[in-house]
C-alpha positions as CSV (number, residue, x, y, z in Angstrom):
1,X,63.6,17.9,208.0
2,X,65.6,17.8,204.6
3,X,67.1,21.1,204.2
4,X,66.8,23.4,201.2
5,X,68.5,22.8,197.5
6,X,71.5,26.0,197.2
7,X,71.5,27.8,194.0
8,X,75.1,29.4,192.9
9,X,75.1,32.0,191.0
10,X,77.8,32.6,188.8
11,X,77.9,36.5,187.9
12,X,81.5,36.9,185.5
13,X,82.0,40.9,185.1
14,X,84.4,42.9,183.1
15,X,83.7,47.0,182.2
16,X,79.9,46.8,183.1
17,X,80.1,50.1,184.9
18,X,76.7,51.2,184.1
19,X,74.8,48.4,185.4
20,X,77.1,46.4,188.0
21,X,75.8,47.6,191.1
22,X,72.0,47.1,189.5
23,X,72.9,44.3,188.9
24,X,74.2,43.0,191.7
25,X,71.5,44.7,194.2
26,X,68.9,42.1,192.4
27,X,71.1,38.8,192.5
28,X,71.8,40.0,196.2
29,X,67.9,40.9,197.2
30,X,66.4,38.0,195.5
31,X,65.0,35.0,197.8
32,X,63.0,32.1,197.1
33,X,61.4,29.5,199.7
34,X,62.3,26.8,197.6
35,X,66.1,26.9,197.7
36,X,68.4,29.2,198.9
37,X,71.2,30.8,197.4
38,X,74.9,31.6,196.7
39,X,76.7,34.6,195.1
40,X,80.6,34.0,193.5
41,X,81.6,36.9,191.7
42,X,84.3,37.4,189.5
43,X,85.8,40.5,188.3
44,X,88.1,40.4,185.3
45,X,90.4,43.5,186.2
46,X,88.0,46.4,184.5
47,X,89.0,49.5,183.5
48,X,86.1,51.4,184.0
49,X,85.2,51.5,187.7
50,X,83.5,48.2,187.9
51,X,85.8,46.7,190.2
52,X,85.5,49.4,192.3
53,X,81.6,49.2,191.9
54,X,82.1,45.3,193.0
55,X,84.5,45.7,195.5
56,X,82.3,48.5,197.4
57,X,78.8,46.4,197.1
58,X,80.5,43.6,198.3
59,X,81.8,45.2,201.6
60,X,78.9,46.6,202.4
61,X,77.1,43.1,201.9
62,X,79.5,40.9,203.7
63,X,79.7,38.9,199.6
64,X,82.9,36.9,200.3
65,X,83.1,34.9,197.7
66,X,84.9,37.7,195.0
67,X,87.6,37.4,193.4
68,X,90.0,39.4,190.5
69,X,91.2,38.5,188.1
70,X,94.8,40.0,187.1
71,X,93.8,40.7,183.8
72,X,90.6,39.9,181.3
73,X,90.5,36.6,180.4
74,X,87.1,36.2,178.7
75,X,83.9,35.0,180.3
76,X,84.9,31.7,180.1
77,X,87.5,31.9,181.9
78,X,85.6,33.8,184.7
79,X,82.8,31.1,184.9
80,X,85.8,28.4,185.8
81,X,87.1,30.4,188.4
82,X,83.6,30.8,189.6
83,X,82.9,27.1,189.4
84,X,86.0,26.2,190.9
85,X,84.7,28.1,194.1
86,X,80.8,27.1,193.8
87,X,79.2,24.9,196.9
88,X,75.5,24.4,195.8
89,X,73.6,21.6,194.4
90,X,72.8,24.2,190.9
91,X,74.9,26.2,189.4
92,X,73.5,29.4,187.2
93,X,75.3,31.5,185.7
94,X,74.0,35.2,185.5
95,X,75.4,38.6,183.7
96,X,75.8,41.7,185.1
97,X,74.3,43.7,182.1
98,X,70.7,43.9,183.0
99,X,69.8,41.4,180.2
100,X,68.4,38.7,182.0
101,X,65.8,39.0,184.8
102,X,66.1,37.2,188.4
103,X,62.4,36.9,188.8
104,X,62.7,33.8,186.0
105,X,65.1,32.2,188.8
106,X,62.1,30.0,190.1
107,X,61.0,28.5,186.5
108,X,64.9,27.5,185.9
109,X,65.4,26.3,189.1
110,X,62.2,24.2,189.2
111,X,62.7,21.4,187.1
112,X,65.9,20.4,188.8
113,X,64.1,20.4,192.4
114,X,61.1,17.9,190.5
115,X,63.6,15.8,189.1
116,X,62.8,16.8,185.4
117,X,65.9,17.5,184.0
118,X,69.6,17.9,185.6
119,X,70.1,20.5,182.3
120,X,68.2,23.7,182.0
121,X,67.8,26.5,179.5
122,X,66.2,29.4,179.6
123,X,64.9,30.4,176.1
124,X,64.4,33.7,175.2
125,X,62.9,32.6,171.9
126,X,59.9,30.4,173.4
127,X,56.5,32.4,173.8
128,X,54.5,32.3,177.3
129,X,52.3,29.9,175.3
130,X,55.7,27.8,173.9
131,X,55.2,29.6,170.4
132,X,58.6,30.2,168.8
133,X,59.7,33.3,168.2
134,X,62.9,34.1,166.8
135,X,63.1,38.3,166.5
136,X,64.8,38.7,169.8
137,X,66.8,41.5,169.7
138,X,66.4,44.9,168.9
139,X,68.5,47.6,169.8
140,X,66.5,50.7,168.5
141,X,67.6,53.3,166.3
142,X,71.5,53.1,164.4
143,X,71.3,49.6,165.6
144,X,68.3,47.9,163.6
145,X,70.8,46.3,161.2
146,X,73.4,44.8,163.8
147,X,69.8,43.1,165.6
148,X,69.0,41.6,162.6
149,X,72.5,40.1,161.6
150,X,72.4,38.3,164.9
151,X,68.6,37.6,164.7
152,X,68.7,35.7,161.5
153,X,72.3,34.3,162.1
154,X,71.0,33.0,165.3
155,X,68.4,31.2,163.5
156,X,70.9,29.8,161.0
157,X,73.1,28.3,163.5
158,X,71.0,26.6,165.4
159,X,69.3,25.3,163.2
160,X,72.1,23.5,161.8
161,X,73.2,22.6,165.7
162,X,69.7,21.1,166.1
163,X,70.6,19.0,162.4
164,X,73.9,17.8,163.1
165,X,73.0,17.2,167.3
166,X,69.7,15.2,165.9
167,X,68.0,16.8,169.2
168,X,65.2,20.6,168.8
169,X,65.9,22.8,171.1
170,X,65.2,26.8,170.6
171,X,68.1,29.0,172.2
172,X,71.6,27.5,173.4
173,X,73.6,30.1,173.9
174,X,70.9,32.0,176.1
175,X,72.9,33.4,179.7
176,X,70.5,31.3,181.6
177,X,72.1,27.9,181.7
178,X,71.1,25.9,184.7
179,X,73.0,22.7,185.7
180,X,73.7,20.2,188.9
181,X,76.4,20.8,190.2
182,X,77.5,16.9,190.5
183,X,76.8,16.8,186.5
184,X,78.9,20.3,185.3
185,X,81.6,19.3,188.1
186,X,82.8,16.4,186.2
187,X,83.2,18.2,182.6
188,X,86.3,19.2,181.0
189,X,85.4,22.9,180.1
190,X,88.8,24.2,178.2
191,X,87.1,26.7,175.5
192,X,87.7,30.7,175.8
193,X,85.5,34.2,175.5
194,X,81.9,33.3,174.8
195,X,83.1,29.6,173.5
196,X,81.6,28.1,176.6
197,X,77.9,28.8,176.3
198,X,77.9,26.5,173.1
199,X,80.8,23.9,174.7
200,X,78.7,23.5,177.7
201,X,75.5,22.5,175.5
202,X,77.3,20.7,173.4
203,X,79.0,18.4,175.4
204,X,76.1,17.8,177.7
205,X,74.0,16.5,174.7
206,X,76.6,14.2,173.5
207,X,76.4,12.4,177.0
208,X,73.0,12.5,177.2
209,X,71.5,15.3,178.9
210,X,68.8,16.4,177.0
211,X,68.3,20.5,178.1
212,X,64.6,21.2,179.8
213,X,63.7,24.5,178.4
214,X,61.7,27.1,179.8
215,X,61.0,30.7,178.8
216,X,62.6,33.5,179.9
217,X,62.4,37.4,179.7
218,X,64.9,38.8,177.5
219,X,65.7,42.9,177.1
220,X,68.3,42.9,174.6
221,X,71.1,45.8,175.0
222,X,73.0,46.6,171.5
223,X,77.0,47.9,171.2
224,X,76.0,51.7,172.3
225,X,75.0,49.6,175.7
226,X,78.4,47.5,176.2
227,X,77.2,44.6,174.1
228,X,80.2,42.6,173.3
229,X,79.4,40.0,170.7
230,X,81.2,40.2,167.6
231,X,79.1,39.5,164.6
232,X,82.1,37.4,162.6
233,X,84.5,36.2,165.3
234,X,82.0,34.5,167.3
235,X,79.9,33.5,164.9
236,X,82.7,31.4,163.4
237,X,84.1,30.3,166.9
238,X,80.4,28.7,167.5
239,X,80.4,27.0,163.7
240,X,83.6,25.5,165.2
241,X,82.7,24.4,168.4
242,X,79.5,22.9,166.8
243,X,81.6,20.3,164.7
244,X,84.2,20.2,167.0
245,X,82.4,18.3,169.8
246,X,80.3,16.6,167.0
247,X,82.8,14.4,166.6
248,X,85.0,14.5,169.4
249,X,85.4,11.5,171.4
250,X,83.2,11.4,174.5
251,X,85.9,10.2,177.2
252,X,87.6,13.7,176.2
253,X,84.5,15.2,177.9
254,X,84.8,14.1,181.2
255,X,87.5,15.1,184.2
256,X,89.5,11.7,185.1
């Protein structure tokens, strides 16, 4: 009998106090007959009990495959480590802020198991009928203008990713990335903070891997909530990292 497909699930944290053990309780309840699963968590060194949060929950759930980080290093960073620790056929990654939900981890997971992709997305800006929408964040009162900066520039840059890429696709740097294993082991994945959710597309593209999108539920959180995004310094570092891997040479892309 050929056994199950393993999903790992990549869960970076850093001063997520409010919703770490949440968040973890869901990765660590979820179960699917269709593959089983695999929780790596890394902690970036928090200052605001998290690690104590993480360290506790994963005691008392016999999770032993943590591990700290001496000091914050970005997400980025944290998803290597991870990576560099992950056994399963797919790798997701998942954040501990209460975002995304695990009850899409089925849809993601699917076309991998059928053989459609080895590259999914989940796209928080694709309707339950496929219609587009592109209004995906709002953070409520004192917020409305900050959710509409990162609404409309999200619109703006990938629409110019989708020119310059020749490819359509709705929402790159969505959390919910899901990729084989075999495919994301061999990548070179050197860019820091948030840089990786637009490296990680980008590259895979350039070699071929067209992403298999599905949609996903989204519940945006705004700065009041521990969002960390900032509007100008990320937005530029993904308008580099677009061009960049434009026109970077493919044998770059790929470990030796």
């Amino acid at each position: 009998m050929k056994s199950k497909p393993v999903l790992s699930i990549i869960i970076p944290i850093f001063n997520e106090s409010a919703t770490a053990f949440q968040a973890l309780e869901r990765v660590h309840r979820y179960k699917n007959d269709k593959f089983g699963k695999e929780i790596i968590i890394v902690e970036s060194n928090s200052t605001d009990g998290t690690k104590e949060i993480v360290r506790d929950f994963c005691k008392k759930n016999k999770i032993e495959k943590v591990y700290y980080q001496d000091k914050p290093s970005g997400k980025s960073s944290a998803v290597r480590l991870g990576l560099e620790h992950a056994t399963g056929d797919f790798i997701l990654i998942q954040d501990a802020d209460l975002e995304y939900d695990v009850s899409d981890y089925e849809s993601l997971v699917k076309p991998l198991i059928d053989g459609k992709s080895d590259f999914v997305l989940g796209s928080r800006n694709l309707g339950i009928y496929g219609r587009q929408k592109w209004r995906v964040r709002d953070f409520g009162e004192g917020e409305k203008l900050y959710a509409e900066i990162l609404n409309i520039g999200g619109v703006v840059i990938h629409n110019f990713f989708n020119l310059l890429y020749w490819i359509k696709i709705t929402d790159a740097t969505t959390m919910f990335k899901v990729v084989r294993k075999s495919l994301i082991g061999r990548l070179k994945l050197t860019e820091e903070y948030f840089g990786l959710d637009w490296e990680l597309v980008c590259k895979l593209i350039r070699l071929g891997y067209k992403p298999y999108e599905v949609p996903v539920k989204f519940k945006a959180r705004g700065n009041k909530h521990g969002k960390k995004i900032k509007i100008f310094r990320d937005g530029m570092n993904a308008l580099r990292i677009i061009i960049k891997y434009r026109f970077t040479p493919l044998e770059s892309f790929v470990k030796k």
